[in-house]
Phi, psi and omega in degrees: 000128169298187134340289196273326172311314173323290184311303213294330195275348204239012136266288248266311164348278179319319186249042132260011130324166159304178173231167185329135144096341207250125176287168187263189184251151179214127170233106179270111186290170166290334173300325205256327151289314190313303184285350165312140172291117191257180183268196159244166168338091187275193165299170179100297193280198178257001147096022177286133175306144206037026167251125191231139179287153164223123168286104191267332169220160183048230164208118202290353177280008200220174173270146155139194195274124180224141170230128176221152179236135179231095178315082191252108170328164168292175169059032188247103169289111173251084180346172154242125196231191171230140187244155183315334207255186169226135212229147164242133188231158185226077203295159210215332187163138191067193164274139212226111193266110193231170194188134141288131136151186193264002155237151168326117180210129201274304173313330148221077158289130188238113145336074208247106170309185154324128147105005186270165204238140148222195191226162168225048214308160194271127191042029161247110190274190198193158198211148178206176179205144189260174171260225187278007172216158186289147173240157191246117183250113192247129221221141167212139186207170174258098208264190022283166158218192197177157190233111187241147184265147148263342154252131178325305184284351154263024167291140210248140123017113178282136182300140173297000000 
């Protein structure tokens, strides 16, 4: 390669980066999510043990447009509480049992298979549940965020 191919590649480089203020682009297979490292109950979750985060854009501890998939065992009961941001979920794989209101209530438990959408309106709280296989829910919101329990003693434990 000459000179001037050099030059023209070591300008062109740079602005196929972002530019100040501008996010970058990102394209993931599921595979390529799979392989991301996930967390335990991170920012974002409702922070119940063996539920793991996998973060896909930006950081829900921070400010700005956060996207995260949160990977929930069977059998898993999440009390109810709330978070500060306003949030969209997607349900992604397996059943997904969602409820509105400020206690645990079976009776309104909503059935939301693969592809179903729901909302998380900012400090209205909610509850949910898996059945007998785990569901993967991918949730996008504006952070920071944070998860308040509405009864105080159903707060989970901070993860080890």
């Amino acid at each position: 390669m000459n000179s001037l191919g050099i030059a023209l590649l070591v300008l062109l480089v740079p602005a196929a980066a972002p530019a100040p203020g501008e996010t970058a682009r990102e394209r993931l297979t599921a595979t390529e999510i799979d392989a991301r490292v996930a967390g335990g109950p991170g920012a974002g979750s409702s922070g119940v043990s063996g539920i793991e985060t996998v973060v896909l854009k930006g950081d829900p501890s921070k400010p700005g447009l956060y996207t995260i998939l949160l990977r929930v065992p069977p059998q898993t009961t999440i009390q109810a509480h709330a978070h500060p941001d306003d949030r969209v979920a997607t349900v992604v794989a397996g059943t997904w049992q969602f409820g509105y209101g400020n206690h645990f209530d079976e009776a309104a438990l909503k059935t939301l298979p693969p592809g179903s959408f729901y909302t998380e309106p900012p400090h209205q709280p909610h509850f949910a549940r898996t059945g007998d296989a785990a569901a993967s829910i991918q949730i996008s919101g504006f952070g920071p965020t944070a998860t308040h329990y509405e009864n105080p003693r159903d707060t989970p434990p901070p993860a080890r």
